[in-house]
C-alpha positions as CSV (number, residue, x, y, z in Angstrom):
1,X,-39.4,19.9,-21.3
2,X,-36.3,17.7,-22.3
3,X,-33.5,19.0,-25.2
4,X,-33.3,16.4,-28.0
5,X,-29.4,16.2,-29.0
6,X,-28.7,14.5,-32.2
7,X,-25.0,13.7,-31.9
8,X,-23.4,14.5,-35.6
9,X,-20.6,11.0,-35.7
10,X,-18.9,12.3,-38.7
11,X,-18.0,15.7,-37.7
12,X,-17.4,14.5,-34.6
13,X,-14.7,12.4,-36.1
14,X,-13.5,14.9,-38.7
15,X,-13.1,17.3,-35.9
16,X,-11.0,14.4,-33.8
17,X,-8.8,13.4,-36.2
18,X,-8.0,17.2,-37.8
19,X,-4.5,18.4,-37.8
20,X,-5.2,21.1,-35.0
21,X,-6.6,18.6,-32.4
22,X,-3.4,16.2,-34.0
23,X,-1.4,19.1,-33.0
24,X,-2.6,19.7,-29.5
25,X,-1.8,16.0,-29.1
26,X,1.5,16.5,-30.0
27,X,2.5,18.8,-28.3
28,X,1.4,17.9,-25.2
29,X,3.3,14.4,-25.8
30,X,6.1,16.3,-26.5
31,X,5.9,17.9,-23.4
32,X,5.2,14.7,-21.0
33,X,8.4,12.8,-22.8
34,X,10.6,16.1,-22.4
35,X,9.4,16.3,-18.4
36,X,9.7,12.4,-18.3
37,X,13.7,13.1,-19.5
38,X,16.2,12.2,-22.0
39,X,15.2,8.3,-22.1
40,X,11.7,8.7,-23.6
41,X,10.4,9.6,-26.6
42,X,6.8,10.3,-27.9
43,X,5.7,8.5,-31.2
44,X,2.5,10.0,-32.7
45,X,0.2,7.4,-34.0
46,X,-3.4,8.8,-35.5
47,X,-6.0,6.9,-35.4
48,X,-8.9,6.1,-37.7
49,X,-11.3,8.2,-35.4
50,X,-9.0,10.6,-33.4
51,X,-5.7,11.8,-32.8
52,X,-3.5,10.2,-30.7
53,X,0.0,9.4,-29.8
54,X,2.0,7.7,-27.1
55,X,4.9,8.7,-24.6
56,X,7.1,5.8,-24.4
57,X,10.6,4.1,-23.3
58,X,13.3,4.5,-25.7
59,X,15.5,2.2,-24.5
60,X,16.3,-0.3,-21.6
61,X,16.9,2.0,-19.5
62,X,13.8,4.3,-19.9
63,X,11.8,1.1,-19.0
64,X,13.5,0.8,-16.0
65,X,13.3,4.5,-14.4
66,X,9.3,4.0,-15.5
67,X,8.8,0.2,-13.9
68,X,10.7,1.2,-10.7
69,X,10.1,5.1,-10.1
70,X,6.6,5.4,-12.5
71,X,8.4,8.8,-14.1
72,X,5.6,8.9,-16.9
73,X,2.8,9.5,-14.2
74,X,5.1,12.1,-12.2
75,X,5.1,13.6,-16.3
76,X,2.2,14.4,-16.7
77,X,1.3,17.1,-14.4
């Protein structure tokens, strides 16, 4: 016998897009730019259907430790 699930798109979206899952988001950007160091910076950008945000450069010389050493992949674990 096979489970029927009915997948519920508008509380699924509520729920991706609430301020708790916004905050999780965050703060775990907040922590990848801090590890990344001084040169990057994390800019929280929400989206119509979820929370999101993106660890990025600051400056010149951010885009340069990331293109030659990849410091926002060594970030994130």
């Amino acid at each position: 016998m096979t489970a029927q699930v009915k997948v519920n798109l508008r509380g699924l979206n509520q729920l991706m897009r609430s301020e708790p899952v916004q905050a999780i988001v965050d703060a775990e950007g907040r922590r990848i730019a801090a590890a990344a160091g001084p040169d990057f910076e994390y800019k929280p950008l929400p989206h119509r259907w979820m929370a999101r945000g993106f660890v990025q450069p600051a400056n010149a010389r951010g885009a340069r430790e990331q293109a030659r050493n990849a410091v926002l992949e060594r970030a994130i674990s």
